[in-house]
C-alpha positions as CSV (number, residue, x, y, z in Angstrom):
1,X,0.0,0.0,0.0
2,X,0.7,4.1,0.0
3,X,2.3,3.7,3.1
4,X,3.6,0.6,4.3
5,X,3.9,1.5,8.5
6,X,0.3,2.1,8.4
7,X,-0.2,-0.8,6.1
8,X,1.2,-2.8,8.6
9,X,-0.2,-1.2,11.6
10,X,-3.7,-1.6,9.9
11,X,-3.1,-5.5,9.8
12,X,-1.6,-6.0,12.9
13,X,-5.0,-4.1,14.5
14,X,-7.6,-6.0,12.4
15,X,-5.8,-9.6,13.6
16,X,-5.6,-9.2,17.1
17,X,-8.6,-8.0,17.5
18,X,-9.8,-11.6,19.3
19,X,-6.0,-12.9,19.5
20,X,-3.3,-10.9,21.5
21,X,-0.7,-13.2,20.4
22,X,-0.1,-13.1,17.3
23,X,3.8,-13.0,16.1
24,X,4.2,-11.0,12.6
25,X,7.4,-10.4,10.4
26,X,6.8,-7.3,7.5
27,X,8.2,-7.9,4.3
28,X,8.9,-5.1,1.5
29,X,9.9,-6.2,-1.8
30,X,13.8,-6.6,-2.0
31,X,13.7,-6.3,-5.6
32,X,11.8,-2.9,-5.7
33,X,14.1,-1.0,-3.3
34,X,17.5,-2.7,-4.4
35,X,18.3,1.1,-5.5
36,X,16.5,3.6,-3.2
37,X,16.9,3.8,-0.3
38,X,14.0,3.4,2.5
39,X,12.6,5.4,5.4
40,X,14.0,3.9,8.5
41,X,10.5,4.2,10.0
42,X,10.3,1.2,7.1
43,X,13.3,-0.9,7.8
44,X,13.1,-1.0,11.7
45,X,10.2,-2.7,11.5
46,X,10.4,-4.8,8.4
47,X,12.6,-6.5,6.1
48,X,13.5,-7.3,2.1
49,X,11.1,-10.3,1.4
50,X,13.6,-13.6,1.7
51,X,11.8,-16.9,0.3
52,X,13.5,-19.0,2.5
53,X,12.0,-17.5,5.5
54,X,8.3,-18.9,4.4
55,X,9.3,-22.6,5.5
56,X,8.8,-20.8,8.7
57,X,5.5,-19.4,8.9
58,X,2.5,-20.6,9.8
59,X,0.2,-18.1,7.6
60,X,0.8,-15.1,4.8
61,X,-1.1,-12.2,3.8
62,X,0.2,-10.3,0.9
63,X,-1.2,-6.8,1.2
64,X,-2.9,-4.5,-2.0
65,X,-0.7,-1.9,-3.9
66,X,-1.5,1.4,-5.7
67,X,-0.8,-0.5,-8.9
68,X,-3.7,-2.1,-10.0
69,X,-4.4,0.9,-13.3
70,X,0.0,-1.1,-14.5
71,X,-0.4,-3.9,-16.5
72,X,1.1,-6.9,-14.5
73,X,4.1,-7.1,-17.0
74,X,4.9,-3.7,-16.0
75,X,5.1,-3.7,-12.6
76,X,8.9,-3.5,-11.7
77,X,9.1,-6.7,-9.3
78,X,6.7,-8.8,-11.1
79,X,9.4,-11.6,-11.6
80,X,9.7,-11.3,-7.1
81,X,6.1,-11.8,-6.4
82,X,5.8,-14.4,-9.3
83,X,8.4,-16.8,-6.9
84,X,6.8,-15.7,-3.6
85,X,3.4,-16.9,-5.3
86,X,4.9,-19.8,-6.8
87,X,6.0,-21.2,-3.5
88,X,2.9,-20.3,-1.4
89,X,1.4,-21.9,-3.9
90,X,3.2,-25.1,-2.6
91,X,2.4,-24.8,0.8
92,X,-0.3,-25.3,2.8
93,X,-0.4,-22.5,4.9
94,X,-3.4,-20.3,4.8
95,X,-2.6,-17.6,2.4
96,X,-4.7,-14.4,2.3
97,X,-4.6,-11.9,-1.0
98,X,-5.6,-8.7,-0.7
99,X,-6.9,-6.1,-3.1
100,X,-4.0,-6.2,-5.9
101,X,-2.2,-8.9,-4.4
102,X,-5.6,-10.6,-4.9
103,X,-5.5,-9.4,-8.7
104,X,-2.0,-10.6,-8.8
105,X,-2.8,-13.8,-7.4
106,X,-5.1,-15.0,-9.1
107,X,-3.7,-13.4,-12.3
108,X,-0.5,-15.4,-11.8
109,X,-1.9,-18.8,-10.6
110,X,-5.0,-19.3,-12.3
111,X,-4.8,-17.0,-15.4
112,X,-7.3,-14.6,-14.8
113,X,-7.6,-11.3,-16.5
114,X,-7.5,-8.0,-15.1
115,X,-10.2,-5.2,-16.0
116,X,-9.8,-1.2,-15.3
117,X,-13.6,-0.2,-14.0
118,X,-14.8,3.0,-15.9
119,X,-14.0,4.7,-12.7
120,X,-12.7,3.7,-8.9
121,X,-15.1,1.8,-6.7
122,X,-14.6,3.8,-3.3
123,X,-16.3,4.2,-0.5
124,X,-18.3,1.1,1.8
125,X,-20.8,-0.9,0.2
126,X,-23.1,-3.4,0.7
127,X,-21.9,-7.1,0.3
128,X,-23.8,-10.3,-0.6
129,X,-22.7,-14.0,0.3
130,X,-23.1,-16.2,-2.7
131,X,-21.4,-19.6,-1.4
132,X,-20.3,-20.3,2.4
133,X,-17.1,-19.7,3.4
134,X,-15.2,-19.9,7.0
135,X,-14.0,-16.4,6.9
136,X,-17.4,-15.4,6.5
137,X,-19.0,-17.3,9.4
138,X,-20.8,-15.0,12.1
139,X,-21.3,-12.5,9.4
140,X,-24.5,-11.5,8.2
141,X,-25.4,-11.1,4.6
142,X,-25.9,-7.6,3.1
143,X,-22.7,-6.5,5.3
144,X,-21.0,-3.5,5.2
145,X,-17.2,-3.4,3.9
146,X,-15.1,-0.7,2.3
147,X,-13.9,-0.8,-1.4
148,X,-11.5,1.6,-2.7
149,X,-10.1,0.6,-6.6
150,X,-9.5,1.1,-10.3
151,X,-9.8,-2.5,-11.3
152,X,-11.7,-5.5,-11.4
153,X,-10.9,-9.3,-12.3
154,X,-13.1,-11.1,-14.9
155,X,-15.9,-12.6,-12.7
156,X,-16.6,-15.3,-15.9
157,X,-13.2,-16.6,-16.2
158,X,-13.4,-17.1,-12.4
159,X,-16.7,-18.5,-12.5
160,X,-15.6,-21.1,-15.3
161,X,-12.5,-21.9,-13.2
162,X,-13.4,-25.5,-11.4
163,X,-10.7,-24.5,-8.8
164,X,-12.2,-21.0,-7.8
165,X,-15.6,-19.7,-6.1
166,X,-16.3,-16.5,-6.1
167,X,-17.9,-16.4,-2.2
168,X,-19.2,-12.9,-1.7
169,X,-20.0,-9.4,-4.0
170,X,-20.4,-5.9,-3.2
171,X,-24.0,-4.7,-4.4
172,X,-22.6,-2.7,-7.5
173,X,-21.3,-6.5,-8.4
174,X,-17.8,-6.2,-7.7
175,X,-15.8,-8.6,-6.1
176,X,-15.4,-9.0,-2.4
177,X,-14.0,-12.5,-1.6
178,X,-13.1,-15.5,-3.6
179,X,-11.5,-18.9,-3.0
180,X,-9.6,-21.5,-4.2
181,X,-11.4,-25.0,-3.5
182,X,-8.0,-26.6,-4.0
183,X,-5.9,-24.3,-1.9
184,X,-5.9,-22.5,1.6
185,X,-6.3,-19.3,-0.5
186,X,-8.6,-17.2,-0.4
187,X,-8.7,-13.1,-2.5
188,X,-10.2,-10.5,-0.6
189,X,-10.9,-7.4,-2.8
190,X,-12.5,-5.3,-0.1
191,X,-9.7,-3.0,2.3
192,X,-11.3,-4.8,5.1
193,X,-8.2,-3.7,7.3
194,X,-8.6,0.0,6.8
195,X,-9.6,1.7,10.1
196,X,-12.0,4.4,10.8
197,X,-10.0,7.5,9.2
198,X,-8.4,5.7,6.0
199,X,-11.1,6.0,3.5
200,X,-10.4,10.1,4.0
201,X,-6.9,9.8,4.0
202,X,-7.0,7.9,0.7
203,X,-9.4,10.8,-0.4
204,X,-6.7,13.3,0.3
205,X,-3.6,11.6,-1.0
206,X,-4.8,11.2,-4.2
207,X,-6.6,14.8,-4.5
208,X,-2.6,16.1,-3.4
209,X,-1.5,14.5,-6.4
210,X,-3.5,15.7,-9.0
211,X,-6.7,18.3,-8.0
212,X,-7.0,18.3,-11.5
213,X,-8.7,14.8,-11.9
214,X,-11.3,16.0,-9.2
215,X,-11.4,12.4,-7.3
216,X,-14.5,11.0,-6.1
217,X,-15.3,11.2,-2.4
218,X,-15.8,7.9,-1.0
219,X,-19.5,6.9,-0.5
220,X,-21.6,6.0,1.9
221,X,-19.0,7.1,4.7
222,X,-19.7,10.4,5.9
223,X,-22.2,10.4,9.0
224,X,-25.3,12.7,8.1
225,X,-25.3,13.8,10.7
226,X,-21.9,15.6,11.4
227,X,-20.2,14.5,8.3
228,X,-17.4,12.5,10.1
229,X,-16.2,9.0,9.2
230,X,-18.2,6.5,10.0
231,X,-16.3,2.7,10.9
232,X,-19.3,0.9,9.5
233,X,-17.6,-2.1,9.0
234,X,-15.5,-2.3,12.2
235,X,-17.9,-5.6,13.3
236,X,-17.1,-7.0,9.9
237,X,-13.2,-6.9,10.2
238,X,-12.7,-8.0,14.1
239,X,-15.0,-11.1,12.5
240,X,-12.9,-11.9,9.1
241,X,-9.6,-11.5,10.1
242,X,-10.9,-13.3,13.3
243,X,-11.9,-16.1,11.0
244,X,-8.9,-16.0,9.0
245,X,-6.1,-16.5,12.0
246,X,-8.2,-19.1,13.7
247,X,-7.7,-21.0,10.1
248,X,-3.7,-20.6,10.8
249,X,-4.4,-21.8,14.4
250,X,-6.0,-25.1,13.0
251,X,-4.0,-25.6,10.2
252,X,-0.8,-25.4,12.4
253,X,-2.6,-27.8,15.1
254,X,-3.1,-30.4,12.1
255,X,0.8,-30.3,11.1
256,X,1.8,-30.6,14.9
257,X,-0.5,-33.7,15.5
């Protein structure tokens, strides 16, 4: 993402909301920053992506990036996150994709295609369950999630896929989860980890850069009331990412037994 501390921060708060105990390790791309050189705020807390270290996790998320308008053959460490995919695609670990890491995921491993929207889904929608899925037990249908992107994969070739399920949508028919049936993988498109504030600050970034394209403010967000953030999906996240580290939980307790 924008801003990789935060990034981070964001995921460490949405998975310990229910577990205090989680360990992490932060990965940047090594390949990406072999020339520039990083923020210490960056490298104090995480380090260039190693392969070999994956032998020693129990679980991976890889996060979304502000690349999803780039053609994947553009994107500068495409041949880095091609081998990290192609070993967690090995492994049994639980293995969550998020946003573009979803797109590249599922792009890489299963050949799906990539389509720019006619303009960025932002702002928190309305989400449907189509097929059951353990990160979405305890949740209701018709919950709330934010979205916040230029892109979208092609729901046919997904749906023609015998390995894939598409699990959940938005109610503009977007993608919000799907799942390997194969695999412990599972693509979330939502930004379920942004907190309360992030939606604006995404606002603001992006109207810094270029006023001229007059961004859209993100919908459904703003309170009516006194026009502050609202964390509408705050019940959704503690529940998902909930979900998703009691997978890593049972799926270590299998290898161990």
């Amino acid at each position: 993402m924008y801003n990789k501390v935060e990034t981070d921060e964001n995921f460490y708060k949405s998975l310990t909301h229910e577990h205090r105990n989680v360990e992490f390790t932060y990965y940047y791309s090594a390949t990406r920053y072999v020339d520039r050189k990083l923020d210490p705020a960056v490298t104090n807390t995480m380090k260039p992506l190693d392969l070999d270290d994956l032998d020693n996790l129990d679980g991976f998320i890889i996060s979304g990036s502000p690349v999803e308008q780039i053609d994947f053959n553009d994107i500068t460490y495409k041949d880095e996150i091609d081998e990290l995919l192609d070993k967690l695609n090995e492994m049994s670990i639980p293995q969550l994709y998020v946003c573009w890491g979803a797109m590249a995921a599922l792009h890489h491993l299963h050949g799906i295609d990539k389509q720019i929207l006619p303009h960025k889904t932002f702002g928190i929608f309305q989400n449907n369950i189509l097929k059951s899925s353990n990160l979405l037990d305890n949740i209701s249908n018709n919950f709330p999630a934010p979205h916040a992107r230029y892109a979208e994969m092609n729901q046919q070739q997904i749906n023609d896929n015998s390995q894939l399920t598409i699990n959940a949508i938005s109610d503009k028919g977007l993608l919000f989860l799907a799942s390997s049936k194969t695999k412990p993988q599972s693509f979330l498109f939502s930004h379920l980890e942004y907190q309360k504030n992030d939606l604006r600050k995404e606002y603001e970034r992006e109207f810094a850069a270029h006023p001229e394209r007059h961004p859209l403010q993100p919908v459904n967000y703003y309170s009516p009331i006194n026009n502050q953030p609202m964390f509408a999906w705050e019940e959704v996240q503690a529940k998902f990412f909930g979900n998703w580290v009691r997978n890593v939980i049972n799926a270590k307790v299998q290898v161990c037994s």
